[in-house]
matplotlib code that plots the C-alpha trace (Angstrom):
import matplotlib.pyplot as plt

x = [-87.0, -90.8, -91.7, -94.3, -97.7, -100.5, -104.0, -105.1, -108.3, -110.7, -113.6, -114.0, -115.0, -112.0, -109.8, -111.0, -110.9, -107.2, -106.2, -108.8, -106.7, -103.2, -104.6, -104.5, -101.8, -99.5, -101.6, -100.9, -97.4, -97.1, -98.4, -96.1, -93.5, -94.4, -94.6, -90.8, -89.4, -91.4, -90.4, -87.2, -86.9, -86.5, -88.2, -91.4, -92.7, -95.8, -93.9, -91.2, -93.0, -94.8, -92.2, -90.4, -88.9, -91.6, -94.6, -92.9, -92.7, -96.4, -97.9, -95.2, -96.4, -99.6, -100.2, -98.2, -100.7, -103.5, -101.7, -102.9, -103.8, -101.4, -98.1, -99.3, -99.4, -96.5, -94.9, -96.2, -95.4, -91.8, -91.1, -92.7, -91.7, -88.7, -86.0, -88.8, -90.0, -88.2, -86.3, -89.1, -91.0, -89.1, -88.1, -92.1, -92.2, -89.2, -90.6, -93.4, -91.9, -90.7, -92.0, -95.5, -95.9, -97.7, -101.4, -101.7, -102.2, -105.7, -106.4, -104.8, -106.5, -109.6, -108.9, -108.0, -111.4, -113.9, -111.2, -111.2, -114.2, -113.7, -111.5, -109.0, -105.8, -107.4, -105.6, -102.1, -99.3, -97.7, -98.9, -96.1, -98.3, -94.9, -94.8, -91.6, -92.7, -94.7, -96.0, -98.8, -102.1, -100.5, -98.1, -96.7, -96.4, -94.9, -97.3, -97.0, -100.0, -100.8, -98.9, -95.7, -96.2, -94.4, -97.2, -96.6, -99.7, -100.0, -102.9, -105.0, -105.0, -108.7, -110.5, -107.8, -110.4, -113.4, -111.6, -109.6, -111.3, -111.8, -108.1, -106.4, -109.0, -108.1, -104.2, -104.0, -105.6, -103.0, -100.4, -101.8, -102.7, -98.8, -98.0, -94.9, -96.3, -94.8, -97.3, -95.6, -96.4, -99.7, -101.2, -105.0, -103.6, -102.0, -104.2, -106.7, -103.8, -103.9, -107.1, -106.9, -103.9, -105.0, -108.1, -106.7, -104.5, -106.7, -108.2, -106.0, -108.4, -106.6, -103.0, -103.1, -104.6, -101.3, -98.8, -100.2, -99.8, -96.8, -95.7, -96.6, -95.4, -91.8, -91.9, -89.0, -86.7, -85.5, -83.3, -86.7, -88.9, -92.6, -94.1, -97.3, -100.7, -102.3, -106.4, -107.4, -105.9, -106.7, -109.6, -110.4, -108.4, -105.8, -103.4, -101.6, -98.3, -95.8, -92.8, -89.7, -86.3, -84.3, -82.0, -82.9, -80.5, -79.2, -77.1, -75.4, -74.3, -70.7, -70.5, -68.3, -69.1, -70.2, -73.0, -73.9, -74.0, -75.7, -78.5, -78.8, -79.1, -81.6, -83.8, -83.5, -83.8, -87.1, -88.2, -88.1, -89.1, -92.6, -93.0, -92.5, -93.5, -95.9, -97.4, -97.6, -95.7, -95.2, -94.9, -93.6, -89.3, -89.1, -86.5, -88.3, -89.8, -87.0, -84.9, -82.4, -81.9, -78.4, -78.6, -80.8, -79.6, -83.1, -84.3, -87.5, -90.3, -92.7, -95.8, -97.8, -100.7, -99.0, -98.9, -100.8, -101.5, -100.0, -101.5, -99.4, -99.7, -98.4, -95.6, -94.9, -94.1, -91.4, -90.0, -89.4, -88.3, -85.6, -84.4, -84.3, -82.2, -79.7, -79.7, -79.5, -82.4, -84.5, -87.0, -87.9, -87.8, -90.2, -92.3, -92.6, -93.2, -96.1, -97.3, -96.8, -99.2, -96.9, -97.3, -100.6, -101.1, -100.1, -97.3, -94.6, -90.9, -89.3, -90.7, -91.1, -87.6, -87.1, -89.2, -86.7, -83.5, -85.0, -86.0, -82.6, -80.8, -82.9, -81.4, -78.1, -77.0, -78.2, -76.0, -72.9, -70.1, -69.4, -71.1, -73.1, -71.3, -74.6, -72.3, -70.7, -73.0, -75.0, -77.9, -80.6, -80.0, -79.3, -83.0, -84.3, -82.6, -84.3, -87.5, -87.6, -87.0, -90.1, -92.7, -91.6, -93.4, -97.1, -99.4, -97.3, -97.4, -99.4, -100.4, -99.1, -101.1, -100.8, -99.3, -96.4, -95.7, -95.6, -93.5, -90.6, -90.6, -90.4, -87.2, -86.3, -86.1, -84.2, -81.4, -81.2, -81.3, -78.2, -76.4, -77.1, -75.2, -72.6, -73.1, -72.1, -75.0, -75.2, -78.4, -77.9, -77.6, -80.6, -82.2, -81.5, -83.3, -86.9, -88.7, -91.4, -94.7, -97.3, -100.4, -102.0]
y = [143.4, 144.3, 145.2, 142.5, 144.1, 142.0, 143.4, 144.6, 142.7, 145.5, 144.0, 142.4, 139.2, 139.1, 140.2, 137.7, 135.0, 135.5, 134.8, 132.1, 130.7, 131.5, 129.4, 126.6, 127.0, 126.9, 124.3, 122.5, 123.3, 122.0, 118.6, 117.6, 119.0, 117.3, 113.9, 114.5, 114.6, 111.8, 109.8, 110.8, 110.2, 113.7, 115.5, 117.3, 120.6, 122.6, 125.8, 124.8, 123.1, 126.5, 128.5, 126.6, 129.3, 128.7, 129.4, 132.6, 134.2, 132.7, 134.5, 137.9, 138.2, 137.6, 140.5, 142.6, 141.8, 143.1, 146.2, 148.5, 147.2, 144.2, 146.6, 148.8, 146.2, 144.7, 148.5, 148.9, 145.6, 145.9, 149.4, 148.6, 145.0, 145.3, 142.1, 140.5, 138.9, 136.1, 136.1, 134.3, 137.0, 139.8, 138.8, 138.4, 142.2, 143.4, 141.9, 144.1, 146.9, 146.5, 148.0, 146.5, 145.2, 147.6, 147.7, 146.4, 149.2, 148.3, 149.0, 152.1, 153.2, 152.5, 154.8, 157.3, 157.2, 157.1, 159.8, 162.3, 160.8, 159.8, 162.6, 162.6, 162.6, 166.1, 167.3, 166.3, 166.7, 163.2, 160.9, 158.2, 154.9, 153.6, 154.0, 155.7, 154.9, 152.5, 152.5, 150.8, 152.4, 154.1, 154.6, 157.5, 158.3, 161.4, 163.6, 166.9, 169.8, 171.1, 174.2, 172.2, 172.0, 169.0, 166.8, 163.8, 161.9, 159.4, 157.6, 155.1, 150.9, 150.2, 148.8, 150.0, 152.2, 150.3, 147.1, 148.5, 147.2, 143.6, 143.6, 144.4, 141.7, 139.0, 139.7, 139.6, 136.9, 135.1, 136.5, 134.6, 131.6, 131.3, 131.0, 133.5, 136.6, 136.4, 136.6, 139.8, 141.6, 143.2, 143.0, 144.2, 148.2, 147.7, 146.4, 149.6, 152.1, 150.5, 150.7, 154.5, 155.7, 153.9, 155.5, 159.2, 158.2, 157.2, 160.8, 162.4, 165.6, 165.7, 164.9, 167.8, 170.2, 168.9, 170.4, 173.7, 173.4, 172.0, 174.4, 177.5, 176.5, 175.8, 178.9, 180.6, 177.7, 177.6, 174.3, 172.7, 172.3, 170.8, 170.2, 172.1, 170.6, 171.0, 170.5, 171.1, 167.6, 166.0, 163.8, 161.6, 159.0, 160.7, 163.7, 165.7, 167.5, 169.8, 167.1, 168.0, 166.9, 165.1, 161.6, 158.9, 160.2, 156.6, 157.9, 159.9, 157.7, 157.7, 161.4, 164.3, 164.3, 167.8, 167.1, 164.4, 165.7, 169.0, 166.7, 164.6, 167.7, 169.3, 166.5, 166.4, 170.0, 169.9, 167.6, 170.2, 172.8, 170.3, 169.7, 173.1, 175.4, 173.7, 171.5, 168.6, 165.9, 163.6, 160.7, 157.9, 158.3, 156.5, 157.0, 156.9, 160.3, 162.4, 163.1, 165.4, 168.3, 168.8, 171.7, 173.9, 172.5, 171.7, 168.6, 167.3, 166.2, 163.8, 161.6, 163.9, 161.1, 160.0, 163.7, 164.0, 167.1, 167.1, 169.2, 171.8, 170.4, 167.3, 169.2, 171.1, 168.2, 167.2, 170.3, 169.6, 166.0, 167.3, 170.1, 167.6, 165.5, 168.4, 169.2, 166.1, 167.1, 163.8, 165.5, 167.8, 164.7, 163.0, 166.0, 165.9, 162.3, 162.6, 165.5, 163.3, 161.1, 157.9, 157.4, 156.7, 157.6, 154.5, 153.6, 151.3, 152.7, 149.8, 150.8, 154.0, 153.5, 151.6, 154.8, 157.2, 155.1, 154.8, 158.5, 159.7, 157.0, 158.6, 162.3, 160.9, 163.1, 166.2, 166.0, 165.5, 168.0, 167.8, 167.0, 163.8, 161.0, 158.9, 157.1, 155.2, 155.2, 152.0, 154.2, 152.3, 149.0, 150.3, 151.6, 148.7, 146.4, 148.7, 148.9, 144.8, 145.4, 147.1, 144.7, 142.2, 144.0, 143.6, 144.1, 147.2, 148.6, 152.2, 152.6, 155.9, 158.1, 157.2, 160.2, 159.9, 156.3, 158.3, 160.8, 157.8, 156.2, 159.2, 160.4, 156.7, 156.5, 159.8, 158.9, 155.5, 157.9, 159.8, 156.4, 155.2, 158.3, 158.5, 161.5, 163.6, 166.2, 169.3, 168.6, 170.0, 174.0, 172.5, 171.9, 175.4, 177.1, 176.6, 177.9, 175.6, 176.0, 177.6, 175.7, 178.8]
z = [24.7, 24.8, 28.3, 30.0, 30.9, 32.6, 33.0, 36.4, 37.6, 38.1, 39.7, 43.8, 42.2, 39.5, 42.4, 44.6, 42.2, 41.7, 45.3, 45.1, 42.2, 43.8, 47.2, 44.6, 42.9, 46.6, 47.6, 44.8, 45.0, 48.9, 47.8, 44.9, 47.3, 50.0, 48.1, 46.9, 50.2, 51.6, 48.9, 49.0, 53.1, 54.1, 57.1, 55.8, 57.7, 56.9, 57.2, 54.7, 52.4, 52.5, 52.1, 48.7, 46.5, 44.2, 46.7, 47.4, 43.4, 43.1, 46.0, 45.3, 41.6, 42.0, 45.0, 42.8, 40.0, 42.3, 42.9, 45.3, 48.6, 48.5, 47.7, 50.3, 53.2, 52.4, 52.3, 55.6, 57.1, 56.1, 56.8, 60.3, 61.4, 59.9, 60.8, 63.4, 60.0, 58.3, 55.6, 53.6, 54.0, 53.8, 50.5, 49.6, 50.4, 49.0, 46.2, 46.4, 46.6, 43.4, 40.3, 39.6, 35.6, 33.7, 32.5, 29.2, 26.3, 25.3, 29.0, 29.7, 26.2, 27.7, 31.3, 29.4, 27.5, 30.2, 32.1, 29.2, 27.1, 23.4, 21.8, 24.3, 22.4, 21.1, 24.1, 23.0, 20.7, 21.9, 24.3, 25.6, 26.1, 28.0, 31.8, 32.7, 36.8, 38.7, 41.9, 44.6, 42.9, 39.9, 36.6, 35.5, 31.6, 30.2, 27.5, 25.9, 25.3, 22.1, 23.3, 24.3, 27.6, 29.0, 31.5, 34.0, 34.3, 37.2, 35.8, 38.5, 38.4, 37.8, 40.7, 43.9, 45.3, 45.0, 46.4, 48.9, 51.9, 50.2, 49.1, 52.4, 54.4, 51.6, 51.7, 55.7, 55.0, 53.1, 55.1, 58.3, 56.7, 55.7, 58.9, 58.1, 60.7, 63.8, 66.8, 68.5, 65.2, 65.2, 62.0, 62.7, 63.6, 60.3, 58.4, 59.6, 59.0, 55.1, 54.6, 55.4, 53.6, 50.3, 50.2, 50.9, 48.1, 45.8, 45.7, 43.6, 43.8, 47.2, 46.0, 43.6, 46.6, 48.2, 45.4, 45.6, 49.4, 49.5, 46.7, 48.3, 51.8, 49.9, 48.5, 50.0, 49.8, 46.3, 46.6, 46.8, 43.7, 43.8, 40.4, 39.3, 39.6, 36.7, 37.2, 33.7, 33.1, 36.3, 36.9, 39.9, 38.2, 36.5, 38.0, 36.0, 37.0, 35.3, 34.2, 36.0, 35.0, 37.6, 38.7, 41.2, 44.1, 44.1, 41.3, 43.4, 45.8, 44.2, 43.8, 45.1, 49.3, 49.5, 47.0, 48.8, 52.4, 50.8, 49.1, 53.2, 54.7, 52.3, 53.2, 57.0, 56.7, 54.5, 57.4, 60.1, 57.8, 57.4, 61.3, 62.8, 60.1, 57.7, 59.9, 57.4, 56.2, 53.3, 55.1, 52.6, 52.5, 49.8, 47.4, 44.5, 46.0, 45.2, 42.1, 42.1, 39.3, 38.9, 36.6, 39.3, 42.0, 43.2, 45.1, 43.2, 45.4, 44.0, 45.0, 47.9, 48.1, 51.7, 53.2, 56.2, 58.3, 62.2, 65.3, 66.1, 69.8, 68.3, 66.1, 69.5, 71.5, 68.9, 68.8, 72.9, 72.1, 69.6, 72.0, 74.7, 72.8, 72.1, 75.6, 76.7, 79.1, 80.4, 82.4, 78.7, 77.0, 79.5, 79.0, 75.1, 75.2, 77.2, 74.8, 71.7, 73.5, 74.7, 78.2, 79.9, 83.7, 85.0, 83.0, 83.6, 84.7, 83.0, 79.4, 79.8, 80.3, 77.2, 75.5, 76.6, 75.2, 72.0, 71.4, 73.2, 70.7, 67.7, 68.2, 68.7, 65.2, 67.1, 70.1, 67.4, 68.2, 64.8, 61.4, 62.5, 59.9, 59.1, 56.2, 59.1, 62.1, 63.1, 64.6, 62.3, 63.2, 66.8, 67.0, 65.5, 68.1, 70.7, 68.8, 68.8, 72.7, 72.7, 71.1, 73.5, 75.9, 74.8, 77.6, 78.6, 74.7, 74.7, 71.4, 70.3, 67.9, 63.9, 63.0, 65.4, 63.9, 60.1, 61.9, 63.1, 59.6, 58.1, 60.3, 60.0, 56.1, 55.7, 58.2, 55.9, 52.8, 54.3, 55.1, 51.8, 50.4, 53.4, 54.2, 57.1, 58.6, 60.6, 62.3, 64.9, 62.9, 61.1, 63.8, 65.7, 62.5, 64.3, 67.4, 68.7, 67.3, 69.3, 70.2, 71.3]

ax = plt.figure().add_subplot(projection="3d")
ax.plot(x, y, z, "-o")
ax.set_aspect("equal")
plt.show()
């Protein structure tokens, strides 16, 4: 079965037209539905006649059909609101975060023309015009050089960059107007944060500067593997990458235990290893982001566009929050919060209290006296309880910085990678590995 491809609206007005025409289309939608259950005597609500099965696949495919901006927001939202949404919802942005349709060939044809100008495919043996990935602003497809040399090209939706502000405004919009967005949930912070990430990953200049960084920083730990950036195919639009061999670690979910716990552990290690000695992280836990290569025994790390750079003072106050937590020492832990930037001067001892459970609860694994068995442990939905606690508490809410909120999703998503492959971790010896940074 031929795969289904729809072309990506490149321009603000195309783009804006589409929501325009999706506005109608629910609209539409609510009407008709509302006119069957009048007629048919039942009770008729705004918000459910909103929120009809069919409202929610118009408005998911066609955000997905804008790529982008719209995938990244919802990314965000769900990663961040997490069960204060309803279901409704939630299912909009799982939705989301699914694969995107492809871009049509005759338009990928035509990137790859004003990318590499008219004789392009003098470049390559083969070409595959198949994506074999899909993400918010890109698709991946495999090629081969003239000398052999196998190539993974993430190749740029037209019109993300130049519509990014636009986009994000318009699907906030949407988002609001659906009534779905529960008041305690901020959107405006998010909507900001958005705006920023998409546009540092749009520059895939910089992405590529991050695999050589990341690369060289990895050096000495050979059960890591980063692919090569390769500039001499890269363009603003396109990056090229050596084309490494690997499976989705979902596929190893049913495997032997050791290879599982060693795979969890890798990755909590490769955290700490990013905090306290790199001093940057690649913020977005996805699983998509990681294959593993059985045959070297290698982790694969893919998609660097969400890396960001953390202040050693920053990394430094971690460090004392981790060690706290292993201690079990509240007055270190009180210490490190403030130097991650959560309390203000005049902060209240009720949630400051609430602070310190969550981030005492979050390096529960550490104190473990033995392997720390994420396979079984509620700790996720545990934080998330606490979490909800939190936003509750509005007019006491000190906004932490950005990076510190990348940080918490990023430990977040790898303790849900470990649970999702039951697997038991020494965090604790990980942990121990690393001195705190010096800020001097």
């Amino acid at each position: 079965m031929a795969e289904k491809s729809k072309k990506v609206p490149s321009s603000r007005v195309s783009r804006l037209a589409h929501l325009g025409g999706l506005a109608g289309k629910v609209a539409s939608n609510v009407v008709l539905g509302g006119a069957k259950q009048v007629l048919s005597g039942k009770p008729v609500t705004r918000k459910g006649l909103l929120l009809q099965p069919k409202n929610i696949h118009a408005v998911a495919d066609k955000l997905a059909h804008l790529r982008g901006a719209a995938m990244k927001l919802g990314q965000l939202l769900s990663m961040d609101a997490g069960d204060l949404l309803p279901p409704e919802l939630s299912s909009l942005l799982e939705k989301l975060r699914a694969d995107a349709q492809p871009m049509p060939h005759k338009q990928l044809i035509a990137l790859l023309e004003d990318n590499w100008g008219p004789n392009w495919l003098d470049k390559f043996s083969h070409i595959e015009l198949r994506s074999f990935a899909r993400a918010s602003i890109g698709q991946v497809h495999e090629a081969t050089t003239e000398s052999g040399k196998k190539l993974a090209l993430k190749i740029q939706y037209p019109g993300v960059a130049n519509s990014i502000d636009s986009d994000v405004d318009n699907v906030a919009m949407l988002i609001k107007l659906s009534g779905l967005m529960p008041k305690q949930v901020a959107l405006e912070p998010l909507m900001h944060e958005a705006k920023k990430q998409l546009l540092v990953e749009t520059n895939y200049q910089v992405e590529g500067q991050r695999l050589i960084e990341f690369a060289d920083g990895l050096s000495q730990y050979p059960q890591f593997k980063v692919p090569q950036f390769l500039p001499e195919y890269s363009t603003d639009n396109i990056l090229a990458m050596e084309y490494v061999n690997g499976q989705p670690l979902d596929d190893f979910a049913g495997s032997n235990f050791e290879l599982r716990c060693n795979i969890a552990s890798d990755l909590i290690l490769l955290f700490f290893i990013e905090m306290f000695e790199l001093q940057a992280i690649q913020s977005d836990p996805n699983l998509a982001n990681y294959l593993f290569d059985e045959q070297q025994q290698q982790l694969v790390l893919l998609d660097f566009g969400a890396s960001r750079s953390i202040q050693k003072s920053l990394a430094s106050g971690y460090w004392k929050l981790l060690k706290a937590g292993v201690d079990n020492n509240r007055a270190l832990m009180v210490q490190a919060v403030q130097q991650i930037g959560y309390f203000g001067e005049e902060i209240d001892e009720a949630y400051q209290e609430v602070v310190l459970e969550l981030f005492f609860m979050a390096t529960e694994p550490l104190r473990a006296p033995q392997p720390y068995d994420f396979g079984t442990s509620d700790i996720a939905v545990r934080i998330r309880d606490k979490g909800m606690s939190l936003s509750t508490r509005e007019g006491e809410w000190h906004t932490p910085p950005v990076d510190a909120l990348f940080i918490h999703r990023k430990l977040a998503g790898l303790y849900l990678i470990a649970a999702r492959l039951g697997a038991k971790v020494n965090v604790a010896d990980l942990f121990a590995r690393f001195e705190e940074p010096s800020i001097q």
